[in-house]
C-alpha positions in Angstrom: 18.2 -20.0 13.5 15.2 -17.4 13.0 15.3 -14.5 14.9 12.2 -13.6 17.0 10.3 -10.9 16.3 8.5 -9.4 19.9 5.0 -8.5 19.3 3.5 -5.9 22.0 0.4 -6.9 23.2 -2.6 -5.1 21.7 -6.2 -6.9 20.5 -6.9 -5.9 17.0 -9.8 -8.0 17.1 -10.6 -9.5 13.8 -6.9 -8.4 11.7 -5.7 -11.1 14.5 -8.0 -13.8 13.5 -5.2 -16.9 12.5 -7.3 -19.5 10.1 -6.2 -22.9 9.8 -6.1 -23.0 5.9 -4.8 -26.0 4.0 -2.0 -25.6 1.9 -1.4 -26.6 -1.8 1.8 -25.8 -2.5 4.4 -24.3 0.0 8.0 -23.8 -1.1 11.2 -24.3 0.5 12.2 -20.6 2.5 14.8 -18.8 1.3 15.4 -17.1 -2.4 17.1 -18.9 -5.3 16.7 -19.5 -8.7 15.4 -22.8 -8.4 12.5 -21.5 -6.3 11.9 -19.1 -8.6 11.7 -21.4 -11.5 9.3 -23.3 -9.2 6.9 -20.4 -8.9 6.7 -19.7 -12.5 6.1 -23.4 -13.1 3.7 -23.4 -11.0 2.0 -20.6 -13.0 2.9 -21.7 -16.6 4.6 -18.1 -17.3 5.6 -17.3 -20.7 9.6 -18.1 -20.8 10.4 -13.9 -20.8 8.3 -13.9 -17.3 10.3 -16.5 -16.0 13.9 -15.0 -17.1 12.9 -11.7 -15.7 12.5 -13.7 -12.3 16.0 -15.1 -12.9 17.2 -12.2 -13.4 15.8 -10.1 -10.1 17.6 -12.8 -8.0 20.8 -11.5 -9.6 20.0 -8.2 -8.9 18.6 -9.0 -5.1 22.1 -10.5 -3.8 24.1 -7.7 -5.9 22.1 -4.7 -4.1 22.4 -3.8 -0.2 19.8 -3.0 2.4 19.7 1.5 2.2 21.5 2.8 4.8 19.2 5.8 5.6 15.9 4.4 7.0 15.1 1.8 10.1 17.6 -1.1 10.0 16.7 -3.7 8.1 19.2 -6.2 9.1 16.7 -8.7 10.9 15.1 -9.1 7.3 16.6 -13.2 6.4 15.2 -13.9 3.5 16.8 -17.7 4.2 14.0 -17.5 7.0 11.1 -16.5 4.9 8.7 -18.7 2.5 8.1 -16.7 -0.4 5.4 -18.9 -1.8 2.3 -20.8 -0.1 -0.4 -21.5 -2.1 -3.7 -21.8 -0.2 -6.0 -25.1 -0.9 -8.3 -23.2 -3.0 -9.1 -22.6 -6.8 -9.8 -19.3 -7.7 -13.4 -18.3 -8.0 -16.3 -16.0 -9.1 -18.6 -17.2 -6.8 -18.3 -16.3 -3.7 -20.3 -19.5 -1.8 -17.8 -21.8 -3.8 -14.3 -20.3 -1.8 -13.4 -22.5 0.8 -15.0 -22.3 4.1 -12.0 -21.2 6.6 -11.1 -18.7 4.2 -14.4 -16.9 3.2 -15.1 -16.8 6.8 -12.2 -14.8 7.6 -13.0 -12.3 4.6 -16.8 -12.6 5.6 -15.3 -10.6 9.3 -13.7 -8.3 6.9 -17.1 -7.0 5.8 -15.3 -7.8 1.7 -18.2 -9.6 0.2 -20.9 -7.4 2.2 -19.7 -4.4 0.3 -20.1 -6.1 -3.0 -23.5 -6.7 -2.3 -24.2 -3.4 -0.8 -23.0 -2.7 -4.5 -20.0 -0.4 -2.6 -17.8 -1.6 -5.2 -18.1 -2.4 -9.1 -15.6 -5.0 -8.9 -13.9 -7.6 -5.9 -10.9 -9.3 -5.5 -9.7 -11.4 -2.5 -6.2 -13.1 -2.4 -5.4 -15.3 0.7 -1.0 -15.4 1.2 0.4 -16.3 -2.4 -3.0 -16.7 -4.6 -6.6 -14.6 -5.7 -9.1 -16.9 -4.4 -12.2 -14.6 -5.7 -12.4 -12.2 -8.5 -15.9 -11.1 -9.9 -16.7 -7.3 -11.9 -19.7 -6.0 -12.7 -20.9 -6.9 -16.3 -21.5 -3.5 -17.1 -17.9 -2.8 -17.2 -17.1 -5.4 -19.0 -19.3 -4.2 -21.6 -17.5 -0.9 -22.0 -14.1 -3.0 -22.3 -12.9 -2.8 -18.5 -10.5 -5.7 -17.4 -10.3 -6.4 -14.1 -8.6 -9.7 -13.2 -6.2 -11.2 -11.4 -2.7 -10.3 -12.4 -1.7 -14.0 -13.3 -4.8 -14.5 -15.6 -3.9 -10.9 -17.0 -0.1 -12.4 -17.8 -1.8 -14.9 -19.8 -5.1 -13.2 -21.2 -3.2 -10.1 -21.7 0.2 -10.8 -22.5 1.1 -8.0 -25.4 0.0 -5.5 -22.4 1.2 -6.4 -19.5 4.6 -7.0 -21.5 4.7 -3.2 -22.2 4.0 -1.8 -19.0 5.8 -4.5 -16.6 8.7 -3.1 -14.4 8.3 0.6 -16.7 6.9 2.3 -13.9 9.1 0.7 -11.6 12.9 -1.0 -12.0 13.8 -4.2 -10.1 17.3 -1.8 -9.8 15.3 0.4 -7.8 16.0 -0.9 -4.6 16.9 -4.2 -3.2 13.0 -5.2 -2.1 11.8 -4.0 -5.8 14.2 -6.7 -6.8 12.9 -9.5 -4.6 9.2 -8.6 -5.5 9.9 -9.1 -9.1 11.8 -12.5 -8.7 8.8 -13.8 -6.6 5.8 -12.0 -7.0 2.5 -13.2 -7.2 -0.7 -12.6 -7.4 -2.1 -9.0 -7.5 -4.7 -7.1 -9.5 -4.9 -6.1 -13.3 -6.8 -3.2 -14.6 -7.4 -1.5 -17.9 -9.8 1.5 -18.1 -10.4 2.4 -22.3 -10.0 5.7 -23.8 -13.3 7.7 -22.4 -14.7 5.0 -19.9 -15.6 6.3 -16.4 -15.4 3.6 -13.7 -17.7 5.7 -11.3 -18.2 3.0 -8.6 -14.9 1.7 -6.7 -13.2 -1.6 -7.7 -11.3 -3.1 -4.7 -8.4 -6.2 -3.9 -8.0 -7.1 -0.2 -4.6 -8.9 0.4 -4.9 -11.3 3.3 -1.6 -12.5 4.5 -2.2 -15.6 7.3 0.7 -17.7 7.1 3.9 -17.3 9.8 7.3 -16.4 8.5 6.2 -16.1 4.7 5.9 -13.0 2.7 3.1 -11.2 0.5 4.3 -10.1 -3.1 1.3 -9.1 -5.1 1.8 -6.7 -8.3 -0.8 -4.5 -8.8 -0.7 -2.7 -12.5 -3.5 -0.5 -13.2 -4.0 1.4 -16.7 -6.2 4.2 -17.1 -6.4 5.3 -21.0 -7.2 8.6 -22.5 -9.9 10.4 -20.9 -10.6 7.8 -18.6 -11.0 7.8 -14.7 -11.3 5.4 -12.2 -10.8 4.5 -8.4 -9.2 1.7 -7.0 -9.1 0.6 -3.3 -6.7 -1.6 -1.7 -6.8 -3.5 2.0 -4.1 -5.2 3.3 -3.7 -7.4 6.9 -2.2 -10.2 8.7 -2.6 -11.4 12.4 0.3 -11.5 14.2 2.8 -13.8 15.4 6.3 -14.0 17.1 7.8 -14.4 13.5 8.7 -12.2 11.2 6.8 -11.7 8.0 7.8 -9.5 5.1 5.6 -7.8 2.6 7.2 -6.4 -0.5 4.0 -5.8 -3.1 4.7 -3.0 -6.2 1.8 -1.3 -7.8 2.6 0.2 -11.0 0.0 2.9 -11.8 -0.2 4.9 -15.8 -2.5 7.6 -16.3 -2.8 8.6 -19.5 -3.4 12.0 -21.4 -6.0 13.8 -19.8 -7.4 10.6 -17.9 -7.6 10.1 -13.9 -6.9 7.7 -10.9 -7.6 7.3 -7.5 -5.7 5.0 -5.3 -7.0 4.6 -2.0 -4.9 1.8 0.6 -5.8 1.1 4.0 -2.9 -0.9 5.5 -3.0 -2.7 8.3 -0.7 -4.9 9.0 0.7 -6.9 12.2 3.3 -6.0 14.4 5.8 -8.6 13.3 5.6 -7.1 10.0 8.1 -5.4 7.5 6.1 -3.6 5.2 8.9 -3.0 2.4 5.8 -2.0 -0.4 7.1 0.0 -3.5 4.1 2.6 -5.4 5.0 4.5 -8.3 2.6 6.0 -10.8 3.1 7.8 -14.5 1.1 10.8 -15.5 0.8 12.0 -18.8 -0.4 15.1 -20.6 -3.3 16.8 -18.1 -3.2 13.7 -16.2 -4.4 13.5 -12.7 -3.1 10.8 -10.0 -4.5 11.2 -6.3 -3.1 8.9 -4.1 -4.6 8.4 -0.4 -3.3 6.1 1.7 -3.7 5.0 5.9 -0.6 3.0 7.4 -0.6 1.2 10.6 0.7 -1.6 12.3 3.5 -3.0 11.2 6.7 -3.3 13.0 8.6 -1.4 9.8 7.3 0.2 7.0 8.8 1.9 4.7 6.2 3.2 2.2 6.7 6.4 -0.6 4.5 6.4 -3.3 6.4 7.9 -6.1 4.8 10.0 -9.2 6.2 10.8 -12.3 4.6 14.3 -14.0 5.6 13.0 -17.7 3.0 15.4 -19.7 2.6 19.0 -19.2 -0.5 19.9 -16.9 -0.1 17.1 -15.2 -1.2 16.8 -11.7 -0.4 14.7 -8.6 -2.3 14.9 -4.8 -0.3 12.8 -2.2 -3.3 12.5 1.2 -1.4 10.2 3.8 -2.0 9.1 7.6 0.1 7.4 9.7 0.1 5.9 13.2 3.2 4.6 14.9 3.2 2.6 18.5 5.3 1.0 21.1 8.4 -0.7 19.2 7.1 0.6 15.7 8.9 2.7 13.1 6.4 4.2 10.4 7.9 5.7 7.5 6.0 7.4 5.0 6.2 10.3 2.3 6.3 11.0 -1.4 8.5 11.0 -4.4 7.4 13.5 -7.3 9.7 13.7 -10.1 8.3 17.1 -11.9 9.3 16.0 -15.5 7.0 18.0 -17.4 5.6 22.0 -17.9 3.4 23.5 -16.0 2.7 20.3 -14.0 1.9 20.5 -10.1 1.8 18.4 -6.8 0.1 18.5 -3.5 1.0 16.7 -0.1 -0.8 16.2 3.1 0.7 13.9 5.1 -0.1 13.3 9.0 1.5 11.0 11.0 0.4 10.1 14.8 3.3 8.0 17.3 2.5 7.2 20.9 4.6 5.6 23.4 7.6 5.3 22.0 6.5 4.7 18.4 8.8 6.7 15.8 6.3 8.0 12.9 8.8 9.7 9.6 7.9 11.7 6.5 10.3 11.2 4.5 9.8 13.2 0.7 11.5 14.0 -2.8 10.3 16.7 -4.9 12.7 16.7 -7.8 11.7 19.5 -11.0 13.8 19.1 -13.7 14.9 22.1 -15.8 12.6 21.7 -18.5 9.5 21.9 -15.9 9.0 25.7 -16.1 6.3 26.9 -14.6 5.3 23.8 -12.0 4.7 24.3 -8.9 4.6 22.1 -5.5 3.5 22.6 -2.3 3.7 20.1 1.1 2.3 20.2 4.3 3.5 17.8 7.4 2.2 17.8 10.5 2.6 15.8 13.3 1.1 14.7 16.4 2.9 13.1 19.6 0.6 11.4 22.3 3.3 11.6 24.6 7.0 12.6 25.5 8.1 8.6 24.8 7.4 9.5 21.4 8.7 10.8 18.3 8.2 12.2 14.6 10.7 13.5 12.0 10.1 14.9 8.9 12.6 14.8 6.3 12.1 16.6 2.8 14.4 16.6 0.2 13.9 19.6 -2.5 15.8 19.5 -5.7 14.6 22.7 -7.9 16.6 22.6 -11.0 14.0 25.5 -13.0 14.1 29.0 -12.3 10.1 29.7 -12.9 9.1 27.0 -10.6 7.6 27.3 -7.6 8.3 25.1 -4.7 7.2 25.4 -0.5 6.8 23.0 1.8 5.9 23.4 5.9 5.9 21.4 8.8 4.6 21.4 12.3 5.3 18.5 14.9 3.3 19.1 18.4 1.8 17.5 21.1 -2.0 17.1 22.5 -2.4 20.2 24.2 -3.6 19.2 27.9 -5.6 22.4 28.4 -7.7 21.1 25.1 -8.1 17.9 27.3 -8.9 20.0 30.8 -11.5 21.5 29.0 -13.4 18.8 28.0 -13.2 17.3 30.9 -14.3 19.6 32.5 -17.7 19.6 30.0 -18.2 15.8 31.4 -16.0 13.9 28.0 -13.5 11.1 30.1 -10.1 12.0 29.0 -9.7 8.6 27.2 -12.4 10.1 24.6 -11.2 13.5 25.4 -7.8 12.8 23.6 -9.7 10.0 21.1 -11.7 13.3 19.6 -8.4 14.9 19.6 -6.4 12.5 17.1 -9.9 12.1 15.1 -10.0 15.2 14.6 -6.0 15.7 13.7 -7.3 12.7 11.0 -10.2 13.7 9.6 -8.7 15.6 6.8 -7.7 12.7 5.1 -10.1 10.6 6.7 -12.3 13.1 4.3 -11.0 11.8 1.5 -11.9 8.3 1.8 -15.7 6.2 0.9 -17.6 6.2 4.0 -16.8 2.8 5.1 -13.0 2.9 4.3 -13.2 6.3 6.8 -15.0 4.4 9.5 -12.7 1.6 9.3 -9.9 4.2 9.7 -11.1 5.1 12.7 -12.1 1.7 14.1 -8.5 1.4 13.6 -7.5 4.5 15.4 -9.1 3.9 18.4 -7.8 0.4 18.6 -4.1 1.9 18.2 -5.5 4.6 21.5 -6.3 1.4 23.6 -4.0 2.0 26.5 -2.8 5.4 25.6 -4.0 7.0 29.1 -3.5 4.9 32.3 
């Protein structure tokens, strides 16, 4: 029998929006070979696609759960549905998506910032499938591809075939190996040697089904001398079940090109937010990540870099904000493989009553690296004395010329801060509101303008209650 997940009570307004979406396809729970077989079916993989599914389950049932972060044991895959297909054809026009489901992205403001012409290029998937995928034909005219990853396994084959599971291994971890045996969906993205992708593109990942799970792969190619910046949102209403979402995103930057990837998630609080992020850098290189977590019941969540070319550079910009009954885990794992190369974290993390926020890092420099430096910053901020925050960095210097340091505050909202501003006529609901805004707004710096005011849309909704 499931286990039921208990959901605290807090509006978050539209992210809670349930549609009542007709399915197409909705397999059996649980995770076997034969289901697996069933998705790729379903898909009409090539026959090496479908073996490396087979293969994943192997590797799923011979790995365990880690045994340092938040317990994991209510996680039953028997109880989860690891495919629903939505009763909808993926389009390119967005009038011709079906009715319940562009309404709910319609609240999501997703199409209004393609119009706005926010974005170069938009895709939407609704639980297993893309439902709407459209680029700008000016990229496509300097060679961009930006698809859907299922057309990309098809239209793409000899590419995707030499970059799938190189950034990361389905031997990783046990939920690297479940997204590869059931993955679907996700975003595709090759940038050509030179090409400048100056205007966002963007995927939003919509999960609204109860006790399923959300495995997109997101694989994103950036060749020589190229740049670009992608933006992901993520969401799901809640429910008193428990839903799991185990996405990878496989990121290669290429000698002297650069990415930007940006994700706002914001998921329920039945969720277990098991994503996996790792990017490859090569010579001069440059991969900013910036991300914003919240909501779910677990996450666990460290975007991983690999320096591979000398000069190459990494920024890690993170936020996090952890609740009643939540455990937020974040960080960053740089592997310093390379001379000369260098990383950067910022990572903030917010908890309030009783919500457990974690950084928790690897900064590895290998012997070779000489002459890389790193550098981290963690600072956290408690709302109350329910609360707590631990940050937990893990430093492996194996070269003598390389420079590592890495600091970390953890504190409290200073009440004479709030006295004050009361006492200038601010209520001390908005008095400790500016408070975290400000504590964000370093990273809330680095985002578009939109993505930053939806970050704080999102804070204040997570300060509902706080005082009183």
């Amino acid at each position: 029998m499931a286990k039921r997940t208990q959901v605290d009570d807090i509006d978050r307004g539209i992210y809670d929006t349930i549609s009542d979406v007709k399915f197409k396809k909705k397999l059996d729970a649980g995770l076997t070979k034969e289901i697996t077989d069933k998705i790729s079916a379903e898909k009409g993989e090539p026959t090496w696609m479908r073996d490396l599914r087979r293969q994943a389950v192997d590797i799923f049932y011979e790995l365990e759960n880690p045994v340092w972060g938040p317990d994991l044991s209510e996680v039953d895959l028997d109880n989860i549905v690891t495919y629903i297909s939505p009763e909808a054809e993926m389009e390119d026009d967005w009038s011709k998506v079906p009715t319940e489901i562009k309404s709910m992205f319609d609240k999501l403001g997703i199409p209004e910032a393609e119009k706005e012409q926010l974005l170069s290029g938009v895709g939407a998937q609704y639980d297993s499938e893309v439902v709407y995928h459209n680029v700008q034909k000016e990229l496509t005219d300097q060679g961009v591809i930006f698809l859907d990853f299922d057309t990309a396994v098809k239209e793409h084959e000899d590419i995707v075939r030499k970059y799938f599971q190189k950034a990361i291994s389905p031997r990783l971890h046990k939920y690297a190996a479940l997204h590869y045996a059931v993955w679907s969906g996700g975003t595709f993205v090759y940038v050509p040697k030179g090409v400048h992708v100056e205007v966002p593109l963007q995927t939003y990942y919509r999960l609204n089904a109860p006790g399923a799970g959300q495995f997109e792969h997101t694989m994103i190619i950036v060749d020589e001398g190229g740049s670009c910046r992608f933006i992901e949102g993520c969401s799901a209403p809640k429910y008193n079940v428990l839903n799991i979402h185990a996405g990878s995103v496989e990121l290669f930057v290429e000698k002297n090109a650069k990415l930007n990837f940006t994700s706002i998630e914001n998921w329920s609080r039945n969720m277990y937010n098991l994503n996996t992020k790792r990017a490859v850098v090569e010579e001069n290189g440059r991969m900013e990540w910036v991300g914003g977590s919240f909501g779910s019941k677990v996450s666990m969540l460290y975007p991983g870099t690999i320096l591979n070319g000398e000069g190459a550079v990494t920024d890690n910009v993170t936020l996090t904000f952890a609740g009643s009954g939540q455990i937020i885990e974040n960080g960053a794992q740089i592997i310093h493989n390379a001379k000369n190369t260098m990383s950067n974290i910022d990572s903030r993390s917010i908890s309030k009553s009783g919500g457990v926020s974690v950084y928790r890092g690897l900064v590895k420099i290998l012997p070779h690296a000489s002459g890389s430096k790193s550098s981290g910053s963690c600072e956290s901020l408690m709302l109350d004395d329910k609360s707590r925050a631990d940050t937990i960095p893990v430093i492996v210097n194996e070269c003598r010329d390389a420079v590592v340091g890495h600091e970390a505050s953890i504190g409290r909202v200073d009440e004479e801060v709030v006295r004050y501003m009361m006492s200038r006529g601010i209520s001390e609901v908005e008095a400790r509101a500016m408070i975290v805004r400000g504590f964000a707004d370093p990273i809330a710096r680095e985002l578009p303008l939109e993505y930053a005011v939806e970050m704080n849309n999102l804070i204040n909704l997570e300060l509902e209650g706080t005082v009183g």
